[in-house]
N, C-alpha and C positions, 0 to 999 in steps of 0.2 A: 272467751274468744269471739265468738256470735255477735254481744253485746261491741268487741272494739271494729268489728267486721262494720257494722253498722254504721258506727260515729265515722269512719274511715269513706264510706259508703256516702253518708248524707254531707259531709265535707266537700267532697268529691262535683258530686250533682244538685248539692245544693236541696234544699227541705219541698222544692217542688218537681225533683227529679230528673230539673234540666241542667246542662253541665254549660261550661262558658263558652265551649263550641257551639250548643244549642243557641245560647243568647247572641252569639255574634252572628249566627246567621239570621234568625231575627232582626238583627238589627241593619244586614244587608238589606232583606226584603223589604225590611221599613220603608230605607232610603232608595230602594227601586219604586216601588209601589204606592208609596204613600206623597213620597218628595219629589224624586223626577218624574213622574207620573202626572203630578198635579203642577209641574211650573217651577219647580226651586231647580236652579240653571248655574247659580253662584258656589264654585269648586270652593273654595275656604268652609262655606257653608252645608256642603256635603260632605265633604270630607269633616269636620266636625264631627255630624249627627253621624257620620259614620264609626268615628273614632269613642265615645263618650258612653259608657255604661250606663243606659236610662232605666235599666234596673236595680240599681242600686239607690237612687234616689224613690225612691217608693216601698211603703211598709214590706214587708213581708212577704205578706199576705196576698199582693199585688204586685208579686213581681211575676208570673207569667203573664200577666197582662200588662207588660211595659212597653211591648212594641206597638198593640194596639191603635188603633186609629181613633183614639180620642184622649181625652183628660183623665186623671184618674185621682183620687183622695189620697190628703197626704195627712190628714190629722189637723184640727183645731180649725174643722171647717173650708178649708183651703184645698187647692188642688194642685198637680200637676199640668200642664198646657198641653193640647193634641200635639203631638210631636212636629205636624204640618205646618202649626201656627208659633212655634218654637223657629223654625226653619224660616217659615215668612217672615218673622220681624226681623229676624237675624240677618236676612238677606235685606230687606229695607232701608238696613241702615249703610249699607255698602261694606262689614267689617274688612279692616285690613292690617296688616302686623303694626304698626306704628300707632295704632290709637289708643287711646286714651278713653274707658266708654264708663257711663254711669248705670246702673239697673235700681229700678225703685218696686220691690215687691221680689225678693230673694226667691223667697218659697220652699222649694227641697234645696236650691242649687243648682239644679240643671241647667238652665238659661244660663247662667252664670259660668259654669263650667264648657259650657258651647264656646262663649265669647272668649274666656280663658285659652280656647285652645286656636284662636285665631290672631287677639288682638294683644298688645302689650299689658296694658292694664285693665283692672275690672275692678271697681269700685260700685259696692250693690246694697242695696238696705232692705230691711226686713222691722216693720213693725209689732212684730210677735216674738219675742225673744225667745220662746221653745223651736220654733220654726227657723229662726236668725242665728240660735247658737248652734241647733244641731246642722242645719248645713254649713254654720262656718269650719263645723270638726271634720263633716264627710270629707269637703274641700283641701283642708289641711292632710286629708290621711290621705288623698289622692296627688297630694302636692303640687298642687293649683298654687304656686308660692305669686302668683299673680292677681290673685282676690282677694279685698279688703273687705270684710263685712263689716256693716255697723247695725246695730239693733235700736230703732229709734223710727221716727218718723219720717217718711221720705216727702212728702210735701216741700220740704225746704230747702230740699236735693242735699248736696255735699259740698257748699260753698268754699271751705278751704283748699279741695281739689279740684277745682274749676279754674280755667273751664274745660268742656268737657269734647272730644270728635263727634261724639253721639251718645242716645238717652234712652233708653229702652222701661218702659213702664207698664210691670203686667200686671196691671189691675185696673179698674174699668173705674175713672173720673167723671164727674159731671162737668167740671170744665180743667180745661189745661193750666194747670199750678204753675205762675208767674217766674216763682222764683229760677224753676227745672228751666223755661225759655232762657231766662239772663244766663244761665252757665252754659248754657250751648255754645262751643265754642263758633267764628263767626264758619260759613260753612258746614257746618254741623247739620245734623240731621234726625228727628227724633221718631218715635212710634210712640204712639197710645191710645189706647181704647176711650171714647169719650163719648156720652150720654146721656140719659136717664137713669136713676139709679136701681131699677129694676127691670128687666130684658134688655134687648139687643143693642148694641152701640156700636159706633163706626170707627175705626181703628184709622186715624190718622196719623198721616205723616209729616213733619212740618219740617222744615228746611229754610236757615238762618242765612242770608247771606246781604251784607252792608248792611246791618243793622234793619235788614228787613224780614217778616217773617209770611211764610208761601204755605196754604193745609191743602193738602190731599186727603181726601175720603178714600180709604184703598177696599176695605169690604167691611160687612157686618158681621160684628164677632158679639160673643159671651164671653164675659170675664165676671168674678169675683169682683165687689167693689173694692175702690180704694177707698184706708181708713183713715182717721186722723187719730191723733192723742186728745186727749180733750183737755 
């Protein structure tokens, strides 16, 4: 009896003793504290990071530290994004329910699952197919029936669903991938981290309009590099 009290027990509150009452107000203070607090003003995009379990997207191990105010390891080298700078590209892009948006650099999901819950589509690539297939399952079991994962090389973006409202790239380039510009729909508007391939790089915004393209430097960020296949 002891032994089903327990499984019953840790069901309940989960293996680090916090229950989903606990997590979701986490996840309020987050979005007080870490998002309005620091500038993120965009209601789609609050209400989002309000709505989206950022603990579940993180091992285990790491999930009382989901709401924390920075990155966290999600396996095979790669990381989670400070929930802040989830928020800020989100908002950079302007999402709004009618778009159409590309991601290159999946990761657990979560960015993914942000935009899923604002925009019509989400079309998002993952170069690590352990990383690209298990968040394409979280995804599915959370019924995101609006995100396409492909596991492949995002460099070359996703030219048969192009083009695109906007382009979201969470991985740190040494210059801006040609192809990602061309599917910008005209309008469109992108974020990406862009650099040197080791420390700080400047998270640019670019915005297409008559075939012309406008960068904005918005701040100095850390990202994971962007890979290629070889």
């Amino acid at each position: 009896m002891k032994w089903f009290i327990g499984i019953l027990f840790t069901m309940l509150l989960g293996h680090n003793g916090l229950s989903q009452t606990d997590y979701t107000a986490m996840r309020q203070t987050m979005v007080e504290s870490q998002l309005k607090a620091r500038g993120i003003f965009d209601k789609n995009t609050l209400k989002a990071m309000s709505k989206v379990p950022r603990h579940l997207f993180v091992p285990e191990n790491q999930q009382i530290h989901a709401y924390s105010d920075g990155p966290l390891p999600i396996g095979m080298k790669q990381t989670i994004s400070q929930p802040y700078m989830v928020a800020f590209m989100t908002q950079a892009i302007k999402p709004w329910k009618n778009k159409k948006v590309l991601e290159i650099g999946t990761g657990s999901g979560y960015q993914a699952a942000i935009l899923a819950e604002i925009v019509d589509s989400v079309y998002t690539i993952e170069i690590i197919p352990e990383l690209g297939k298990r968040a394409e399952k979280l995804l599915q079991s959370m019924q995101y029936e609006n995100v396409k994962v492909r596991v492949g090389d995002g460099y070359d973006g996703w030219p048969e669903q192009a083009p695109f409202d906007a382009i979201i790239v969470t991985a740190g380039a040494e210059q801006i991938p040609e192809p990602l510009v061309e599917q910008l729909k005209d309008g469109g508007r992108m974020v990406i981290p862009v650099g040197p391939h080791h420390g700080v790089r400047d998270l640019i915004l670019l915005t297409k309009k008559n075939d012309k393209i406008k960068k904005k430097s918005l701040m100095a960020v850390r990202f994971v590099p962007f890979t290629r296949n070889d």
